[in-house]
N, C-alpha and C positions, 0 to 999 in steps of 0.2 A: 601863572598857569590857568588860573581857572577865569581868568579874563580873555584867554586863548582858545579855550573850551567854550565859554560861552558864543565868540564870534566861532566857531568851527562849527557850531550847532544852529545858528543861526544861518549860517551860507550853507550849511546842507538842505535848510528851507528851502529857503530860496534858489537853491540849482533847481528845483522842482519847479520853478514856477519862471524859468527864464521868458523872457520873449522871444526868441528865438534856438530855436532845438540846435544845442554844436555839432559842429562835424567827428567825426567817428574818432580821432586818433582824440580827441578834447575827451569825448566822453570819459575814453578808456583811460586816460588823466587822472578825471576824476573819481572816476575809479579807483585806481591807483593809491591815489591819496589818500580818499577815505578808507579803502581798506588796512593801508598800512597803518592810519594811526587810529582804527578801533582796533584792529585784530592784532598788527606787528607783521611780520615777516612774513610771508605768502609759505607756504607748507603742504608736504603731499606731493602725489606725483600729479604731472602735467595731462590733463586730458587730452584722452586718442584723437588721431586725426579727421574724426568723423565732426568730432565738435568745435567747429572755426571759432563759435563766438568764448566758450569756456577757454580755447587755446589763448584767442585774443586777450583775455582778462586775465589770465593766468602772466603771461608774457609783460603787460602791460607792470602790475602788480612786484612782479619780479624782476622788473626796472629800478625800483624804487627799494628795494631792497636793505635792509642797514639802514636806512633814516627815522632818524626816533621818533615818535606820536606827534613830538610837538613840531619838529620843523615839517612833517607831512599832513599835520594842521594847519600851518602856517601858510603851508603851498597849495593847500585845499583853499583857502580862505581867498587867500590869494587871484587863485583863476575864476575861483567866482564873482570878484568884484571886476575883474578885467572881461567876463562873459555880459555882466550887465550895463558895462561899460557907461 
């Protein structure tokens, strides 16, 4: 686990520092991912329709739903080495 940790905290660097900015449904991925395995399960109600991009992340988040820290680590870790390809 904590060798999973450590590369999850690693590629979270690194997404910051990609060469090239992803395309929107990529970001909201990573999103996704990250959120679910610091936080767990997305919670709360859904923001109103005035706010696309909270609706966007919320949606995205609540994709992912049910998958434990580490395989949402694992798929974090994942799309950032296939972004730096």
């Amino acid at each position: 686990m904590s060798d999973l940790k450590t590369q999850f905290e690693k590629a979270a660097q690194e997404a910051q520092k990609l060469p090239k900015k992803p395309d929107n449904d990529t970001l909201l991925r990573l999103y996704a991912y990250y959120k679910q395995a610091t936080v767990g399960d997305v919670s709360g109600k859904r923001p109103g329709f005035m706010d696309m991009v909270g609706q966007a992340k919320y949606d995205a988040w609540a994709k992912v739903k049910g998958t434990s820290n580490e395989a949402a680590m694992q798929s974090y870790v994942d799309l950032v080495n296939q972004l730096k390809g």
